[in-house]
ZAMITOR-774334 format. One record per residue (C-alpha): residue number from 1; x, y, z. Coordinates in steps of 0.02 Angstrom, whole numbers, padded with zeros to 5 digits, always signed. Example, Ala and Ser with C-alpha at 12.3 -4.5 7.8 and 13.67 -1.06 7.14 Angstrom:
BEGIN
<pt num="1" px="+00615" py="-00225" pz="+00390"/>
<pt num="2" px="+00684" py="-00053" pz="+00357"/>
// end
This chain:
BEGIN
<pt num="1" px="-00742" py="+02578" pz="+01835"/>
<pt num="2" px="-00693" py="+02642" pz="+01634"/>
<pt num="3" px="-00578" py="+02480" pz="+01645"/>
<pt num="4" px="-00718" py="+02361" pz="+01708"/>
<pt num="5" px="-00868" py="+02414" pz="+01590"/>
<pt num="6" px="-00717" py="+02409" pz="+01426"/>
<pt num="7" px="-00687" py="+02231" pz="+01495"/>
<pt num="8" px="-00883" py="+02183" pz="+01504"/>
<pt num="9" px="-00930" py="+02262" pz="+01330"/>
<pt num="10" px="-00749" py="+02165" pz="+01268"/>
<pt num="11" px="-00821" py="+01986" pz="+01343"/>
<pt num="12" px="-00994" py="+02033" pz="+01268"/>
<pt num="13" px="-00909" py="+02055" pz="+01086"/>
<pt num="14" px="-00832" py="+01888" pz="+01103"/>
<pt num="15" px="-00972" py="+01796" pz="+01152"/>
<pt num="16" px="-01066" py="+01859" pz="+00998"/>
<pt num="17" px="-00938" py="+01822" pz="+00881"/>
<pt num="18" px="-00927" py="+01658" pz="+00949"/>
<pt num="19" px="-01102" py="+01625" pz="+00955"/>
<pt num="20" px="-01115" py="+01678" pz="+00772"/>
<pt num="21" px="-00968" py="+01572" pz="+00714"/>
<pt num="22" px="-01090" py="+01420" pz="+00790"/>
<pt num="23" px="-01225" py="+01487" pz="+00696"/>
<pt num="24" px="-01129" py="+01481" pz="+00520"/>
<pt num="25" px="-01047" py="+01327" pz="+00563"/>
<pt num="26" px="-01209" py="+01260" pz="+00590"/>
<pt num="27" px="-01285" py="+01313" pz="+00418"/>
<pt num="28" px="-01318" py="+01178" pz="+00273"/>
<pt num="29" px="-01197" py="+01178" pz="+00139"/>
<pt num="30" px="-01182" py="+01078" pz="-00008"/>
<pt num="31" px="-01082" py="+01066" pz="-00184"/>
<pt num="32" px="-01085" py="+00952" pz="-00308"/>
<pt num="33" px="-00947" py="+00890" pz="-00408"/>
<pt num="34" px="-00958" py="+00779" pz="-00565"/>
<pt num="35" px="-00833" py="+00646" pz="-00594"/>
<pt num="36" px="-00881" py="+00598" pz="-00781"/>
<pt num="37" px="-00936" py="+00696" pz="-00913"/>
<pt num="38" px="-01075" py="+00792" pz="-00919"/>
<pt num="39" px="-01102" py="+00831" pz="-01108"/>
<pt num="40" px="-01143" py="+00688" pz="-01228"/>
<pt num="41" px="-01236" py="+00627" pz="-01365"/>
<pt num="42" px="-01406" py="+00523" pz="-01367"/>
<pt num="43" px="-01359" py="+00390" pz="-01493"/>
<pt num="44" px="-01290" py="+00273" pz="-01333"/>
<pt num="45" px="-01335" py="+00266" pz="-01139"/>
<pt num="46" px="-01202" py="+00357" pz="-01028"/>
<pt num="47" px="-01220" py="+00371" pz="-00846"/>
<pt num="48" px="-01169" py="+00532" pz="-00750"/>
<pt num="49" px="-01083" py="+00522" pz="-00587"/>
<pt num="50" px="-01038" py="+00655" pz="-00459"/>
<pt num="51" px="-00993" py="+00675" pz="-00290"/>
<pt num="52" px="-01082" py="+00792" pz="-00166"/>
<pt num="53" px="-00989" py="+00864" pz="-00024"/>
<pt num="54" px="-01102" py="+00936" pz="+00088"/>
<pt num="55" px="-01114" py="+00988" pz="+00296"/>
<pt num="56" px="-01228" py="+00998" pz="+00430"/>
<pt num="57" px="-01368" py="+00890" pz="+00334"/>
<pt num="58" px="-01457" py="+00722" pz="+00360"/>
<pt num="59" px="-01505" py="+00670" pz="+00165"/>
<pt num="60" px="-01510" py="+00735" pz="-00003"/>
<pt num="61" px="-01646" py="+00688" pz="-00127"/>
<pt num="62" px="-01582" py="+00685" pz="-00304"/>
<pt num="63" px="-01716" py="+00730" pz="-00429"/>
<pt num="64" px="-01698" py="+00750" pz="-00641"/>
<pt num="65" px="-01787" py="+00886" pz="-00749"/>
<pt num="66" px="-01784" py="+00867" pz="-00943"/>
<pt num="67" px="-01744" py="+01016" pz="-01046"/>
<pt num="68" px="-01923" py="+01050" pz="-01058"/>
<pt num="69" px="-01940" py="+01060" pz="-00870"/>
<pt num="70" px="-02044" py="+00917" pz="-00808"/>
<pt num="71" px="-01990" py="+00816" pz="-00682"/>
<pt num="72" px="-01934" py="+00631" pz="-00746"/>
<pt num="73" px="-01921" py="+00479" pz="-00680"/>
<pt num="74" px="-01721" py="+00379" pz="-00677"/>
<pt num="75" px="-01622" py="+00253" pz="-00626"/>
<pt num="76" px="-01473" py="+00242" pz="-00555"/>
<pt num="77" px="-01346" py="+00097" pz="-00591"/>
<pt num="78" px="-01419" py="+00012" pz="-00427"/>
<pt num="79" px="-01586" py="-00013" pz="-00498"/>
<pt num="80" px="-01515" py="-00059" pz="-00643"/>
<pt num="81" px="-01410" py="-00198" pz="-00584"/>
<pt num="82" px="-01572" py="-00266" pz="-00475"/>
<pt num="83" px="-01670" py="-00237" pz="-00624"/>
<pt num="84" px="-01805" py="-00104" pz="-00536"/>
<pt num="85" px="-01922" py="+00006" pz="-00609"/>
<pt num="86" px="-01884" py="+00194" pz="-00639"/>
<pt num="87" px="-01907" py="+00307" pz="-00480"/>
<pt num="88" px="-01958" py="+00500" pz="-00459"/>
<pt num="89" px="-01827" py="+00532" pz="-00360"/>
<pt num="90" px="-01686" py="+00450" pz="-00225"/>
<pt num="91" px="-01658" py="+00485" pz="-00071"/>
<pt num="92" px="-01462" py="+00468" pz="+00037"/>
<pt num="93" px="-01476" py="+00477" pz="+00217"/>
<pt num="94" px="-01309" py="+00542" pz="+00298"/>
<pt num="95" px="-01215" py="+00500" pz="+00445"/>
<pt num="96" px="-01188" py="+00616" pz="+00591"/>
<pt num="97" px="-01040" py="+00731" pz="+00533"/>
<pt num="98" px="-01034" py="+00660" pz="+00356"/>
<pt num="99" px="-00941" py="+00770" pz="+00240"/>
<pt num="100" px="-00980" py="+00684" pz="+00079"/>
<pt num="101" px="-01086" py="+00568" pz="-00046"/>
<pt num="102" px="-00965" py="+00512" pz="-00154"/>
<pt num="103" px="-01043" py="+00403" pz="-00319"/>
<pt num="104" px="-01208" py="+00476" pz="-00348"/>
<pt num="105" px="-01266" py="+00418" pz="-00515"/>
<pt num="106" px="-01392" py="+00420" pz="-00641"/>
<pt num="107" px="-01408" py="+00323" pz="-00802"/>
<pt num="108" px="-01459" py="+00441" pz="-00966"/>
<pt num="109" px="-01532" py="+00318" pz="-01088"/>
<pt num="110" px="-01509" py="+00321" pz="-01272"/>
<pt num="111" px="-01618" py="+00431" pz="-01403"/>
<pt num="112" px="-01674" py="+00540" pz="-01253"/>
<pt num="113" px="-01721" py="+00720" pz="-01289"/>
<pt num="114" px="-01582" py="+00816" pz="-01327"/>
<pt num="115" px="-01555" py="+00995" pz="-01245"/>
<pt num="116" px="-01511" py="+01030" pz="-01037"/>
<pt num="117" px="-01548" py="+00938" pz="-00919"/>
<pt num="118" px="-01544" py="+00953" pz="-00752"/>
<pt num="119" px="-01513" py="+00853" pz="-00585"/>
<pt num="120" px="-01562" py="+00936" pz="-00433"/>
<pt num="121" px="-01477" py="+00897" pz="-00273"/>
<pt num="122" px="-01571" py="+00945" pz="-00123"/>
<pt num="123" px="-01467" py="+00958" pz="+00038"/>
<pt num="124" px="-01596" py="+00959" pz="+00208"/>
<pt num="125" px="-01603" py="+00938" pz="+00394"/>
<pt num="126" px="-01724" py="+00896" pz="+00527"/>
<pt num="127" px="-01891" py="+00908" pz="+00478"/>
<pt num="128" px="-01948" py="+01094" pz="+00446"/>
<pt num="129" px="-01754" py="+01174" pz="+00461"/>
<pt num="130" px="-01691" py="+01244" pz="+00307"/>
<pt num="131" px="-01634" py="+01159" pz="+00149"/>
<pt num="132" px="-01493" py="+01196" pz="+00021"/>
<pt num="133" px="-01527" py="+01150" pz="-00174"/>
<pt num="134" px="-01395" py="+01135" pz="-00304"/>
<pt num="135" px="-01419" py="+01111" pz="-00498"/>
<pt num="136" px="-01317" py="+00985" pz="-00610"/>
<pt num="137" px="-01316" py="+01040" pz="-00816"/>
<pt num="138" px="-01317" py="+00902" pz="-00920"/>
<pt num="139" px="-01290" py="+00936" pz="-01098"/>
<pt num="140" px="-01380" py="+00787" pz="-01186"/>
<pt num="141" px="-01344" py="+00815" pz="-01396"/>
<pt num="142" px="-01411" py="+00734" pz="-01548"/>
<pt num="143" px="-01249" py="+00652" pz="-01640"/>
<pt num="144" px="-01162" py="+00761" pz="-01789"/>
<pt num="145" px="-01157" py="+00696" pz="-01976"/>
<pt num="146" px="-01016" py="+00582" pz="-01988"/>
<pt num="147" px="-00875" py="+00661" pz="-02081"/>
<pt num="148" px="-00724" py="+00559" pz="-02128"/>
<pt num="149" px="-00581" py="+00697" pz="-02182"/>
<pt num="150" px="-00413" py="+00586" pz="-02144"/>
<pt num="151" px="-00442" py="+00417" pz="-02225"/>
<pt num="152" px="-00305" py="+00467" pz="-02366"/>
<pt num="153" px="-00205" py="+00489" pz="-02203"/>
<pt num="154" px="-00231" py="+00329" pz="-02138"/>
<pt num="155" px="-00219" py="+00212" pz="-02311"/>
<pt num="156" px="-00038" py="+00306" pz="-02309"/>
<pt num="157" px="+00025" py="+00194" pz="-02132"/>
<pt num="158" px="-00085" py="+00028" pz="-02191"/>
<pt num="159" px="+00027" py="-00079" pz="-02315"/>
<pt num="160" px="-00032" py="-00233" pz="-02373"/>
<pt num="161" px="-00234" py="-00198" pz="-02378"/>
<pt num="162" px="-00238" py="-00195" pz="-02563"/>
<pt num="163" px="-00213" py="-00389" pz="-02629"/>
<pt num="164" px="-00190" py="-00553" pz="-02531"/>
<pt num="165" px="+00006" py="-00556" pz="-02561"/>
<pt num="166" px="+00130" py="-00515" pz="-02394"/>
<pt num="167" px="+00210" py="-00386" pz="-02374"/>
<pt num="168" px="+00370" py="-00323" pz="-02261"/>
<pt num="169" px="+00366" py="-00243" pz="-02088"/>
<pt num="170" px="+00413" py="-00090" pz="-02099"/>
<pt num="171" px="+00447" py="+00041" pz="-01928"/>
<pt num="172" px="+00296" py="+00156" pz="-01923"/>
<pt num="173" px="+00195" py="+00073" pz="-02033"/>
<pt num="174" px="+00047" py="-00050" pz="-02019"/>
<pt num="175" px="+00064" py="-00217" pz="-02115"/>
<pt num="176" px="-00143" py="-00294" pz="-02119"/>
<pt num="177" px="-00202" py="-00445" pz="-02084"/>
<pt num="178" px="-00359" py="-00496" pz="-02126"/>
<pt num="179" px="-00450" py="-00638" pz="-02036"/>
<pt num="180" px="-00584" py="-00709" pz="-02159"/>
<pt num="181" px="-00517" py="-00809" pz="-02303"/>
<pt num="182" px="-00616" py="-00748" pz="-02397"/>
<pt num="183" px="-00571" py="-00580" pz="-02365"/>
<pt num="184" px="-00491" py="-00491" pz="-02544"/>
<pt num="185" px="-00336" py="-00455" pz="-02419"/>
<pt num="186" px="-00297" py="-00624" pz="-02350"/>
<pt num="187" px="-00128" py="-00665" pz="-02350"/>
<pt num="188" px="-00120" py="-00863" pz="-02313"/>
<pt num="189" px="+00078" py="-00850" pz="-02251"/>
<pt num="190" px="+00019" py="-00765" pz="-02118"/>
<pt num="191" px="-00092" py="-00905" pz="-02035"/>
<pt num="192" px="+00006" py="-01053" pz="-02119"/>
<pt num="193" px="+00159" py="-01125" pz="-02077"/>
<pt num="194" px="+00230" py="-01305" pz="-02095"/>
<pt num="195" px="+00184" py="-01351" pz="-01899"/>
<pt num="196" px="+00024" py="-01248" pz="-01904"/>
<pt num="197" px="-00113" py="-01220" pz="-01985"/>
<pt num="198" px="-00222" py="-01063" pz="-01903"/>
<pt num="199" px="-00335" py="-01021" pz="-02075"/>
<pt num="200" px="-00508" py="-01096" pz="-02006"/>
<pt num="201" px="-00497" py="-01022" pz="-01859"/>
<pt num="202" px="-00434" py="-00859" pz="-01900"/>
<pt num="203" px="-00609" py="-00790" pz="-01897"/>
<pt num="204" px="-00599" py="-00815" pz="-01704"/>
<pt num="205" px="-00429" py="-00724" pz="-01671"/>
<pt num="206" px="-00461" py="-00555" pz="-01697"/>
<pt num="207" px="-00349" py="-00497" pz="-01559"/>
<pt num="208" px="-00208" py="-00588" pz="-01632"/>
<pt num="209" px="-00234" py="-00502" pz="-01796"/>
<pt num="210" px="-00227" py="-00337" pz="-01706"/>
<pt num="211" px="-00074" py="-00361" pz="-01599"/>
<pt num="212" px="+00017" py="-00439" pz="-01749"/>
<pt num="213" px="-00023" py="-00273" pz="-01837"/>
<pt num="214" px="+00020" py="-00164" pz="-01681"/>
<pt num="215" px="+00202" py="-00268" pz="-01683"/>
<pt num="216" px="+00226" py="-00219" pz="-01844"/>
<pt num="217" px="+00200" py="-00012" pz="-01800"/>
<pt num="218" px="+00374" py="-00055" pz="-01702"/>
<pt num="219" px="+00443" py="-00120" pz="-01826"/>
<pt num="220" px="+00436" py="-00313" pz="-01762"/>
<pt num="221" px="+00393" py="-00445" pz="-01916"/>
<pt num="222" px="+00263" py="-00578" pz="-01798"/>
<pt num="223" px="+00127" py="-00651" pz="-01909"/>
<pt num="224" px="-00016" py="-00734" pz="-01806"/>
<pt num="225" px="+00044" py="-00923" pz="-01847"/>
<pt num="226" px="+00250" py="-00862" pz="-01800"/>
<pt num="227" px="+00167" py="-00829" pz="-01626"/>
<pt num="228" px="+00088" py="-01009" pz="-01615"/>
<pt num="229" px="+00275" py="-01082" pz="-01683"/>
<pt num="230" px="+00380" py="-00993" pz="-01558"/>
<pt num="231" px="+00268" py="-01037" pz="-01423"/>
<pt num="232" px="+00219" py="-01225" pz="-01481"/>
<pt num="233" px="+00044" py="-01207" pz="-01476"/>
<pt num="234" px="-00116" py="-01163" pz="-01574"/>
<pt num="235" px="-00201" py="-01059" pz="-01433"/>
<pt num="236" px="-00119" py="-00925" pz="-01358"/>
<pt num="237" px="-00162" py="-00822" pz="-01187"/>
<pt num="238" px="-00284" py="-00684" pz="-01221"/>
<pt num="239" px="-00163" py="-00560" pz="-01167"/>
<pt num="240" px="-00008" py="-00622" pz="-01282"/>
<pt num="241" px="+00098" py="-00587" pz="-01141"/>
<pt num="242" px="+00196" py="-00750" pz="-01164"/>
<pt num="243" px="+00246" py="-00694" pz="-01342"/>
<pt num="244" px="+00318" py="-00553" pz="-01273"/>
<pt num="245" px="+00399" py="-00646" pz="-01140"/>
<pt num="246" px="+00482" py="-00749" pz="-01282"/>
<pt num="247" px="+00523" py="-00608" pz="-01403"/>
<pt num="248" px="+00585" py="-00513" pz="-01252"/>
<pt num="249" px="+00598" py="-00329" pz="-01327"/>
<pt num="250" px="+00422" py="-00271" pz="-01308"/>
<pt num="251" px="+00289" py="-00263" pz="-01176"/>
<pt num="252" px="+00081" py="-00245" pz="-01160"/>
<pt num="253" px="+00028" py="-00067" pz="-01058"/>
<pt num="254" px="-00147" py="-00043" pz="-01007"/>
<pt num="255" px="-00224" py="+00112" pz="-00968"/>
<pt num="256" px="-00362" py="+00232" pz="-01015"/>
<pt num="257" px="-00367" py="+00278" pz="-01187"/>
<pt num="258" px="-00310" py="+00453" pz="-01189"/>
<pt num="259" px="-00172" py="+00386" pz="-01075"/>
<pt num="260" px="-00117" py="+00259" pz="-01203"/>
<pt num="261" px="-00169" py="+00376" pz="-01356"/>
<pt num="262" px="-00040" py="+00518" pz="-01275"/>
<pt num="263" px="+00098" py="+00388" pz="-01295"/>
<pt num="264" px="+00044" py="+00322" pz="-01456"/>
<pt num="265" px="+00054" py="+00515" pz="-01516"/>
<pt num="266" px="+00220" py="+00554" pz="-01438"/>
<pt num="267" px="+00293" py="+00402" pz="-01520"/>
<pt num="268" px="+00325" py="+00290" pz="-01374"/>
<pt num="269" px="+00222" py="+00140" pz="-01416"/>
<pt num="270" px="+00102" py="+00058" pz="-01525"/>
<pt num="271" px="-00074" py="+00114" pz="-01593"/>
<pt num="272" px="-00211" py="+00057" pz="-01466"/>
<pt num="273" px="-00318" py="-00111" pz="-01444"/>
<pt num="274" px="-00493" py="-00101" pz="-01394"/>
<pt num="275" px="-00588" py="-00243" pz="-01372"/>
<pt num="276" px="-00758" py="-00236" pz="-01345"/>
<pt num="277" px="-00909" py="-00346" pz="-01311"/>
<pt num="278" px="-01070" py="-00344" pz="-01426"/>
<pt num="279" px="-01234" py="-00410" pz="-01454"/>
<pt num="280" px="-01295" py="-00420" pz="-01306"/>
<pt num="281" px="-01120" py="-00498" pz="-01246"/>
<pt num="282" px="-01138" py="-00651" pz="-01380"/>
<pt num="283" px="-00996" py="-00561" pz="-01511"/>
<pt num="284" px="-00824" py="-00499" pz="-01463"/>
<pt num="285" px="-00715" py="-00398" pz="-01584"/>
<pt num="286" px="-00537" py="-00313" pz="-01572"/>
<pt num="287" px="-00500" py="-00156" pz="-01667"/>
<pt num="288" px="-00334" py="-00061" pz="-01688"/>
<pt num="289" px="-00345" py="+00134" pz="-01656"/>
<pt num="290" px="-00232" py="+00227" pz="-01782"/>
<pt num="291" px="-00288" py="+00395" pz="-01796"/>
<pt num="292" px="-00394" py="+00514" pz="-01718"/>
<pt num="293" px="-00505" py="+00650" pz="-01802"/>
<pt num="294" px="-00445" py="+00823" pz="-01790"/>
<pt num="295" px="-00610" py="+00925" pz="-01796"/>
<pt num="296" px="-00713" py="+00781" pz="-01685"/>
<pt num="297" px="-00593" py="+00703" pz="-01565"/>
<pt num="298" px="-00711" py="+00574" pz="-01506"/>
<pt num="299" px="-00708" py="+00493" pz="-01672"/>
<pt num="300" px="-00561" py="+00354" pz="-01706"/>
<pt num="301" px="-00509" py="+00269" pz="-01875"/>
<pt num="302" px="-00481" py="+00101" pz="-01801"/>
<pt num="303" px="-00415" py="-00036" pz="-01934"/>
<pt num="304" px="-00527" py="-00210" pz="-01917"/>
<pt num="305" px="-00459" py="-00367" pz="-01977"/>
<pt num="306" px="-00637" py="-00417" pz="-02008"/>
<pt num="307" px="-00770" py="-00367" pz="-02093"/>
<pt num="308" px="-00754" py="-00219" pz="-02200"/>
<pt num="309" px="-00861" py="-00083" pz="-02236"/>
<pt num="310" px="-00904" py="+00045" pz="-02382"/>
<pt num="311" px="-00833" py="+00215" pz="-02359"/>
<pt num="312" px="-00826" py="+00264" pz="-02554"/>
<pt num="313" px="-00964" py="+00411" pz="-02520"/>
<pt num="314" px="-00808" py="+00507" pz="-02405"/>
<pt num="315" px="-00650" py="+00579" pz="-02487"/>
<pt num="316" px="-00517" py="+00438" pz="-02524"/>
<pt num="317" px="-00639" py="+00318" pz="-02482"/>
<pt num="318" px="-00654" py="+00132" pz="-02544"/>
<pt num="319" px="-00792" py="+00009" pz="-02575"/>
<pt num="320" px="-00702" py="-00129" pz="-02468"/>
<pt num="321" px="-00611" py="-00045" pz="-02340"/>
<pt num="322" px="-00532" py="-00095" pz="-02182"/>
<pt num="323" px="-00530" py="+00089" pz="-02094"/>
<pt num="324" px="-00690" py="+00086" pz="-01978"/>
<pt num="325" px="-00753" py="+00252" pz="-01908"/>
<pt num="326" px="-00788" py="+00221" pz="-01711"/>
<pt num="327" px="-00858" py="+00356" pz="-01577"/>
<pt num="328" px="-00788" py="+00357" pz="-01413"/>
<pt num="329" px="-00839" py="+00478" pz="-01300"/>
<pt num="330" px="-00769" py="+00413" pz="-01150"/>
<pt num="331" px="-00610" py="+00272" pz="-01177"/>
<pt num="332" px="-00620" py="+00165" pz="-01000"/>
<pt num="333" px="-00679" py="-00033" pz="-00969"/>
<pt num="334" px="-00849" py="-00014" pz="-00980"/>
<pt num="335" px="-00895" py="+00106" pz="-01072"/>
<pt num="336" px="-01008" py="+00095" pz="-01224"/>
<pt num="337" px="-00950" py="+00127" pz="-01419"/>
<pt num="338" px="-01039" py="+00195" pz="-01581"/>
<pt num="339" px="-01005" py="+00121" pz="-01738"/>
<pt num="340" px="-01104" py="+00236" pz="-01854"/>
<pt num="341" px="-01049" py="+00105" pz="-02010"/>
<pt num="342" px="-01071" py="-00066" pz="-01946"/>
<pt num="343" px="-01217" py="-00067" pz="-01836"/>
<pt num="344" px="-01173" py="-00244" pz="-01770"/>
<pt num="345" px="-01062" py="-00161" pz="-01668"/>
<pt num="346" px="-01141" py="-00001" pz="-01610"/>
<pt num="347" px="-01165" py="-00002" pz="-01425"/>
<pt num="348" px="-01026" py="-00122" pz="-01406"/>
<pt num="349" px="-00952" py="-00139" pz="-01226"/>
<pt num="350" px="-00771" py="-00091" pz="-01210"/>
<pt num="351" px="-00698" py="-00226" pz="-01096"/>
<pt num="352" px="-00509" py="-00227" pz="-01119"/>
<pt num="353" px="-00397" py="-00069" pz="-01187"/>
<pt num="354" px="-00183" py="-00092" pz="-01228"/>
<pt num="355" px="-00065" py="-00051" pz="-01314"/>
<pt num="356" px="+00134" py="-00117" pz="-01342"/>
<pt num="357" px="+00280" py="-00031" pz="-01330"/>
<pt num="358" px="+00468" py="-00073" pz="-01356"/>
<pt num="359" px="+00587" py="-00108" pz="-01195"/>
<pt num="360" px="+00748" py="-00099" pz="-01317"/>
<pt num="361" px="+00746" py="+00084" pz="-01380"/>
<pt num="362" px="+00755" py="+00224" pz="-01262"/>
// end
């Protein structure tokens, strides 16, 4: 009989414990994850994405507060691509058993308040069963004064941006070239040859400029009119890949740009290209990365062939200098630029990002 009831009472027990593991399993969960950054400055738009993994609910509404509290109204990049209006909030229905929403996004426009603010992911059943709600910190800040403390650092690798004679190639150093002729630094050798003659268009061939100057980091002597003789041709492939096809000791790596920047660092391979896309998508321009700011390491001295700017109000600065001070927060295709010193360029596009390295040396 003692055996019997023990049994009974055992059976009981396990019928509880399973009927309360159906009960948890049952219960809403949800956590969000962000997949970009989630602290930025106002001075450009930035969109914030995340991924919410989440079980045992049919939706999730995705509303924004702004640091002050009140609710606002968004967009994600879907109504921005269809061009609709601002909404309140959004709403993603779920499948049965769905484990995740992966790509939730909202755009954060530029000059918005700065301070926290927060998205608010609400994960919910049928209607009237319970609901889970998680918060999203966004760390929205107004831009810092521009400080330019390595400039003397960067005139020290940049031979040649001083008159409009040539200069030599020399390993670890950049030799400029300047595009306009009637840049101080223009150095006709470099677009003239016997067979070609590249000086009226050089305004156009930014990206040549830069990858001639990137060769010359490793230690390669290629003016922009050698590449049009040793291919037999004004107009090159936007790439340049044929030229180093033909030279046959170097070769183009994309990546992100703290991918590329790591190797540039570590000595493996050139400074960086980024080209980027502005007014509006009407201008394009190519700058070369050299050096990156120690106390602010979203902020690049990138050498342009092009226009130059005046940076004699910073320490070792010049009235026609070729150093440009660029803000990237975040280096991918895509993503936006500020260009505190040449506003032509501020909000630029980024659109391609590479970098060269040498196949011959280990």
């Amino acid at each position: 009989m003692r055996n019997w009831l023990a049994g009974f009472l055992l059976v009981l027990g396990c019928m509880a414990c399973l009927a309360g593991g159906r009960a948890e399993e049952g219960a809403i969960a949800l956590r969000l994850i962000p997949t970009s950054r989630v602290q930025f400055t106002n001075a450009i738009p930035h969109y914030v994405y995340f991924d919410a993994e989440v079980e045992n609910a049919e939706k999730l509404t995705v509303k924004l507060y702004s640091p002050s509290g009140a609710q606002s109204r968004f967009r994600t990049r879907q109504h921005v691509d269809k061009k609709k209006s601002p909404v309140r909030q959004t709403v993603y229905t779920l499948r049965r058993g769905q484990k995740a929403q992966e790509e939730i996004n909202i755009l954060f426009v530029s000059e918005i308040d700065p301070g926290i603010w927060k998205i608010e992911v609400t994960a919910s059943g049928k209607k009237g069963s319970q609901s889970v709600t998680e918060i999203l910190e966004i760390q929205v800040d107004v831009p810092a004064p521009l400080e330019l403390g390595q400039l003397g650092e960067v005139h020290a690798i940049l031979d040649g941006e001083g008159s409009n004679e040539p200069v030599p190639v020399q390993e670890g150093k950049i030799r400029f070239v300047a595009q306009n002729p009637k840049d101080h630094a223009f150095v006709d050798s470099y677009w003239l040859s016997k067979a070609y003659d590249l000086r009226d268009c050089a305004n156009q061939k930014c990206s040549r400029a830069v990858f001639s100057m990137a060769l010359s980091y490793l230690g390669i002597d290629m003016t922009p009119v050698r590449m049009s003789e040793i291919l037999w041709g004004e107009n090159i492939f936007y790439t340049f890949d044929p030229v180093c096809e033909k030279l046959g000791n170097v070769e183009r790596v994309n990546g992100s740009l703290e991918d590329l920047w790591d190797d540039y660092e570590q000595g493996n391979a050139s400074p960086v290209l980024v080209h980027f896309r502005y007014n509006g998508g009407e201008g394009m321009h190519a700058l070369l990365l050299v050096s990156r700011d120690r106390l602010n390491p979203d902020l690049y001295y990138c050498v342009t062939s092009s226009t130059p700017v005046n940076t004699s109000a910073f320490p070792d600065g010049r009235e026609k200098e070729h150093v440009l001070p660029i803000l990237i927060e975040d280096g991918r295709i895509g993503q936006r630029i500020q260009s505190p010193m040449l506003n032509i360029y501020h909000k630029g596009q980024i659109d391609e990002i590479w970098q060269w390295r040498r196949t011959d040396i280990p």
